[in-house]
C-alpha positions as CSV (number, residue, x, y, z in Angstrom):
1,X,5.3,13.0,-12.2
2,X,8.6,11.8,-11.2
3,X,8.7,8.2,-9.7
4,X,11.0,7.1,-6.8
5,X,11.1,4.9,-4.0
6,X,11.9,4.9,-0.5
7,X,14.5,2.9,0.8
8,X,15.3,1.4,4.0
9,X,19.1,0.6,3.7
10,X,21.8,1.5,1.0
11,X,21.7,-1.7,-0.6
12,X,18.0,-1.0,-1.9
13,X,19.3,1.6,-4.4
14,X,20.9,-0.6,-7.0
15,X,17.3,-2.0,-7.0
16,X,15.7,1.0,-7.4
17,X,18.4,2.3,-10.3
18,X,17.4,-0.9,-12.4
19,X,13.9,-1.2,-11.7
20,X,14.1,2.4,-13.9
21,X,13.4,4.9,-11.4
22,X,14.6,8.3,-11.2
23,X,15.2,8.9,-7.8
24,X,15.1,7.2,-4.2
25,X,13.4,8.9,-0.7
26,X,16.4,8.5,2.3
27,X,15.5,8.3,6.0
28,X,17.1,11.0,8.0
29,X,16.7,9.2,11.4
30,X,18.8,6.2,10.5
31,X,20.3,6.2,7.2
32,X,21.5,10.2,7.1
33,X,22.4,10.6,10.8
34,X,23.4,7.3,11.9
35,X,26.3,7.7,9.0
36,X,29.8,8.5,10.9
37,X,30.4,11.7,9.2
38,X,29.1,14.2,6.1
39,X,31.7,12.4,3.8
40,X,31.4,9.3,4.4
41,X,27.6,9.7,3.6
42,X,28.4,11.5,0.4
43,X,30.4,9.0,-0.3
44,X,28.1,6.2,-0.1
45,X,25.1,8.3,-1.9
46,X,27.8,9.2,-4.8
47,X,28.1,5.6,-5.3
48,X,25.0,5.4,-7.3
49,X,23.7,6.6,-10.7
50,X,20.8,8.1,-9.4
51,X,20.8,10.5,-6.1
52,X,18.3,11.0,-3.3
53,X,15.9,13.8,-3.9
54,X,13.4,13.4,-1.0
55,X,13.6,12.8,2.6
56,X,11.5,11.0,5.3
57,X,11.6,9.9,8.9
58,X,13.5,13.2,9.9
59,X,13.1,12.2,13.4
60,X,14.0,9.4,15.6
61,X,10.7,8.2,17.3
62,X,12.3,8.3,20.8
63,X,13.0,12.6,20.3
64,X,9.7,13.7,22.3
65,X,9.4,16.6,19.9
66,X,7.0,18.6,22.3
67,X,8.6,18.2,25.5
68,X,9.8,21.1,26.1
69,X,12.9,19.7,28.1
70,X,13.5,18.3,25.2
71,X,13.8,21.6,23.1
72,X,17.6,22.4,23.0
73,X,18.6,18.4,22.2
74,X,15.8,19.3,19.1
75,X,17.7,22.3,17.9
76,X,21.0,20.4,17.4
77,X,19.8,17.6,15.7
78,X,17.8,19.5,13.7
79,X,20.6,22.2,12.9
80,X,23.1,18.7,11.9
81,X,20.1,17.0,10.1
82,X,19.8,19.5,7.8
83,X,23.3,20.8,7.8
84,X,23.5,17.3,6.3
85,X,21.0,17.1,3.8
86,X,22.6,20.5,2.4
87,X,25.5,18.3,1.3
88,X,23.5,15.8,-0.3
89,X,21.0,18.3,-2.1
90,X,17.1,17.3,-3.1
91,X,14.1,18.8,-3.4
92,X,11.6,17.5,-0.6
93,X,11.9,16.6,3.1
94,X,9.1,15.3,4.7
95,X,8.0,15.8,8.1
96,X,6.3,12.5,9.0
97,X,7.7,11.2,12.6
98,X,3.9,10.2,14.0
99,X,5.3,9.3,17.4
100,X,7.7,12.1,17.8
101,X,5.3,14.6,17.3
102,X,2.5,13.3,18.8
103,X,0.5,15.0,21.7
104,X,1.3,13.6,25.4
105,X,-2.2,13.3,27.3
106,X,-0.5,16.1,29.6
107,X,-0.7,18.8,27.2
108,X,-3.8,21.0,26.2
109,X,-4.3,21.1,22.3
110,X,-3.6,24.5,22.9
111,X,-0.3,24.2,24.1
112,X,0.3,21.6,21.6
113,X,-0.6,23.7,18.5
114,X,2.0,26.2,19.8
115,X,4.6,24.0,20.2
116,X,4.3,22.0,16.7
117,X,3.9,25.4,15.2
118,X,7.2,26.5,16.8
119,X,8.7,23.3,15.1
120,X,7.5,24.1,11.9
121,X,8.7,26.5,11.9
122,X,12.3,26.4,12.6
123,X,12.4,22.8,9.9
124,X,11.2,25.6,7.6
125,X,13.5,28.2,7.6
126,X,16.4,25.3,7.8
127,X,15.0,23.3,4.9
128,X,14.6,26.9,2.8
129,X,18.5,27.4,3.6
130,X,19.3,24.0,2.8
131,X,17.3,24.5,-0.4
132,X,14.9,22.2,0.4
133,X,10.8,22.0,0.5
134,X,9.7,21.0,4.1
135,X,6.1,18.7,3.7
136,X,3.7,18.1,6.5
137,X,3.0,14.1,6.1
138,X,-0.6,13.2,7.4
139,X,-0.6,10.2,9.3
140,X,-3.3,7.5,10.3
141,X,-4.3,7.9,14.1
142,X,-2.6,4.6,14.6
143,X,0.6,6.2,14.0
144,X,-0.4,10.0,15.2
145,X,-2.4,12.1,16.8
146,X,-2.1,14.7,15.1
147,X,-2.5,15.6,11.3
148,X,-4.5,12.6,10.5
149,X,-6.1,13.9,7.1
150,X,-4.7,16.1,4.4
151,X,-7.6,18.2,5.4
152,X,-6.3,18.7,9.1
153,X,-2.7,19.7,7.7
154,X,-3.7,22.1,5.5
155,X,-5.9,23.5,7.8
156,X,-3.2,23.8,10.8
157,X,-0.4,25.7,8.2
158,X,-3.1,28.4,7.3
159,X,-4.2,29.2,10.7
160,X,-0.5,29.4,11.8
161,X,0.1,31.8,8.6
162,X,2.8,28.5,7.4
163,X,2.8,29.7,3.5
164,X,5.6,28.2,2.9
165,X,5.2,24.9,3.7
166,X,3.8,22.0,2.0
167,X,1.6,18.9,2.4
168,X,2.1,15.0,1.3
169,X,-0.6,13.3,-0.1
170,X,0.1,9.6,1.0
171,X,-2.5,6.9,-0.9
172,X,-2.0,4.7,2.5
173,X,-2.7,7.1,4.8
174,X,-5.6,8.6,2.9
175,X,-7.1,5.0,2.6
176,X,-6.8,4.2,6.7
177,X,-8.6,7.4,7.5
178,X,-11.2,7.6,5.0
179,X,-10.3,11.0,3.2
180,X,-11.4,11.1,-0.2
181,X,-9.5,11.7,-4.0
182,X,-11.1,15.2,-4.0
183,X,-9.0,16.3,-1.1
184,X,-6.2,16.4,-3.5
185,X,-8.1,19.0,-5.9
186,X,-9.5,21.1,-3.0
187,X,-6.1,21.1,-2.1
188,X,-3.8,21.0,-4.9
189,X,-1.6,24.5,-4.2
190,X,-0.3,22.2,-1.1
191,X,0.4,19.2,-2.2
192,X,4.5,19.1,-2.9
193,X,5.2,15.7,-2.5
194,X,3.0,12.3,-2.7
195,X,3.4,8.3,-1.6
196,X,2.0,5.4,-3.0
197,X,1.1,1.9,-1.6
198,X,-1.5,-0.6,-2.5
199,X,-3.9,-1.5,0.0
200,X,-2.0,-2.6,3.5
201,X,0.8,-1.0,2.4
202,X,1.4,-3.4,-0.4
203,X,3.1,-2.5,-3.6
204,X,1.2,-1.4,-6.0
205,X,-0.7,-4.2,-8.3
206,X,-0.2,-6.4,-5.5
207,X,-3.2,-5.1,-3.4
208,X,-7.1,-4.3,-4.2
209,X,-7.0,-0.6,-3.7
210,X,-7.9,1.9,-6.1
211,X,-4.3,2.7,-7.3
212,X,-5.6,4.0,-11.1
213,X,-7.7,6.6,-8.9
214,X,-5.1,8.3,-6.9
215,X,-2.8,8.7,-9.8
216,X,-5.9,10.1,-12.3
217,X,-6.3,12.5,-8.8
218,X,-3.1,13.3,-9.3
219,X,-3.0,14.1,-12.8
220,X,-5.8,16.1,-12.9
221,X,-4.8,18.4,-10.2
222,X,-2.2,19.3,-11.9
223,X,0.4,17.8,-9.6
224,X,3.9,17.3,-11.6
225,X,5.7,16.5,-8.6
226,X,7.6,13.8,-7.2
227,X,5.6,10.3,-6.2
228,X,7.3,7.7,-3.9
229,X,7.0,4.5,-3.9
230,X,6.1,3.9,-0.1
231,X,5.5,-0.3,0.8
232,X,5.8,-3.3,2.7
233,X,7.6,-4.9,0.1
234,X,8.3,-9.1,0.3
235,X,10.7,-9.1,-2.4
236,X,11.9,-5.5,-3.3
237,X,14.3,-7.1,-6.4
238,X,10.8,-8.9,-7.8
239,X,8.2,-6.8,-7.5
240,X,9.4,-3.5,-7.4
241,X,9.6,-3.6,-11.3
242,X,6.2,-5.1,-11.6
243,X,4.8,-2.2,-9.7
244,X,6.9,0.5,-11.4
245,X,5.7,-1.4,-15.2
246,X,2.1,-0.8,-13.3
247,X,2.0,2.9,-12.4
248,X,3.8,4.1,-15.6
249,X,0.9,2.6,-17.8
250,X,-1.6,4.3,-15.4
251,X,-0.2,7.3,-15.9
252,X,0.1,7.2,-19.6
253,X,-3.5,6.4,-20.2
254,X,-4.4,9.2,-17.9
């Protein structure tokens, strides 16, 4: 596996770079669209030694993704997001978003299904032409509700025939809701991305949660993919090597 982190401003990349890691995850809602043009965010990634090869929080939470009212607004941010993330290159963008995409209380499951299958669409055929893998992130139900489990997401992609398209395996989420290791096995052929947290979302050796087990879940599925560092950190500069030093032996002994 390939270990990165997400960041939440530019500044936490010179972190990430020492701390050892190969790569950090940029989020397209703020950091990618809220820059003034394409070159001046090239400019800023170019900056640093090591380059963003994963994406997440594509969308703003305040884009109601399945009004449809709202459809045409979608279409242009999602041709400029990834029009964007072209320029910068990567491998993974992941569609989390929880309250974007959730269901309104209006709207039949039905209609829903439809609709998120219409989006998943069109990020897929973008994120292929951007040369990209597009990854359903399951979320806990306090953030979503829809695509709780790893399960669930896998489950929605086949029965809209979404081949293509992948599925994270996020430590934190599978801890809130319960899903067990094995769903990474039953589902290995879909998993193209992962995130890691400790228990609350803390950094890994910094929480109680069965960090060794994800990883040996990981490994043993086969999974050679990239892995995120995903936290609530209190001191990114301090512990962010601590948890990195962490992992790596995990995933040495296997």
């Amino acid at each position: 596996m390939l270990l990165g982190c997400c960041v939440r401003s530019f500044d936490d990349i010179a972190l990430v770079a020492a701390a050892g890691l190969a790569y950090y995850e940029l989020p397209v809602a703020r950091l990618v669209m809220e820059a003034e043009d394409v070159t001046t965010l090239e400019r800023q990634v170019q900056a640093f030694a090591i380059r963003p090869l994963a994406y997440n929080v594509l969308f703003p939470a305040d884009l109601p993704l399945l009004d449809e009212a709202a459809a045409s607004q979608v279409q242009r941010y999602v041709a400029e997001a990834f029009r964007r993330l072209a320029r910068l290159g990567g491998r993974v963008v992941v569609f989390g978003s929880g309250q974007a995409r959730s269901i309104p209380p209006s709207m039949s499951i039905e209609r829903a299904n439809e609709r998120l299958a219409g989006i998943v669409r069109m990020l897929a055929q973008h994120a292929r032409e951007a040369g990209l893998q597009l990854a359903l992130e399951p979320l806990r139900r306090a953030e979503s509700n829809v695509w709780n489990t790893i399960s669930e997401a896998v489950a929605f992609l086949t029965a809209c025939d979404l081949h293509d398209v992948g599925v994270v395996a996020d430590f934190y989420h599978m801890l809130a809701e319960h899903e067990p290791l094995s769903a990474i096995a039953t589902h290995r052929e879909r998993i193209v991305h992962a995130h890691l947290a400790d228990s609350e979302r803390k950094p890994p050796g910094f929480g109680t949660a069965d960090v060794r087990g994800f990883l040996a879940a990981l490994q043993s599925s086969g999974y050679s993919g990239l892995c995120s560092f995903e936290c609530r950190w209190d001191d990114l500069a301090t512990q962010l090597p601590i948890s990195v030093r962490m992992v790596r032996a995990l995933c040495e002994q296997g």
